[in-house]
N, C-alpha and C positions, 0 to 999 in steps of 0.2 A: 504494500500500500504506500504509494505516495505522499505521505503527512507533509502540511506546510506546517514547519516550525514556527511560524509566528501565532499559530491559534494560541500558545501558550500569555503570551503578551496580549493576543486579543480577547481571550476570556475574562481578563480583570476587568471587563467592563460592561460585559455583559451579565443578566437579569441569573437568576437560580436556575431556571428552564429554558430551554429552547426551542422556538416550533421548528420541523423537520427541515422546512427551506434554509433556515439559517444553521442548523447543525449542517447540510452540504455546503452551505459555502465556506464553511470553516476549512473543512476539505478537501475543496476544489472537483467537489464533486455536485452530480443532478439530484432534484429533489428524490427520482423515484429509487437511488441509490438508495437514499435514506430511507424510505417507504418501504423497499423489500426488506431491507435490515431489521425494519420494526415489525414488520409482517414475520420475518420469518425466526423471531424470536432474539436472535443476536444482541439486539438495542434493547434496553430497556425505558420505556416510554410508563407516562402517565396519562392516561384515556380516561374518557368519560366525563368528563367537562368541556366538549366543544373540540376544537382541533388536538391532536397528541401533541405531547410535550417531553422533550428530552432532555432529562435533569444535567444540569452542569458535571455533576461527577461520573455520569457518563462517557461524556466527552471525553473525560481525563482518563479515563478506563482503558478508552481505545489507543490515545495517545502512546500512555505506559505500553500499551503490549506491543502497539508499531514498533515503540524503539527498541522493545527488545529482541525480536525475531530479526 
């Protein structure tokens, strides 16, 4: 997976969640990357209040495991 290393610096400023469009653009990726991810269980999302929401220590989850593979 291709990580931009600056989501780290861009996350300080972003909200506790994140809807699914803006967790791909952290990673230079399409929304429906995202949307399979959550579909097919990988992502963990917060549903049932309107559109899903991808908790910030999410994000950092994936990060960690890019860099270390």
């Amino acid at each position: 997976m291709n990580v931009n290393f600056q989501t780290l610096a861009e996350l300080k400023g972003e909200p506790a969640t994140l809807t699914l469009k803006r967790f791909a653009q952290l990673f230079g990726k399409s929304y429906l990357w995202a949307y399979r991810l959550a579909k097919s269980g990988k992502l963990k999302t917060i549903t049932g209040y309107g559109c899903a929401m991808v908790p910030k220590t999410e994000v950092l989850r994936i990060i960690n495991e890019a860099k270390t593979r």
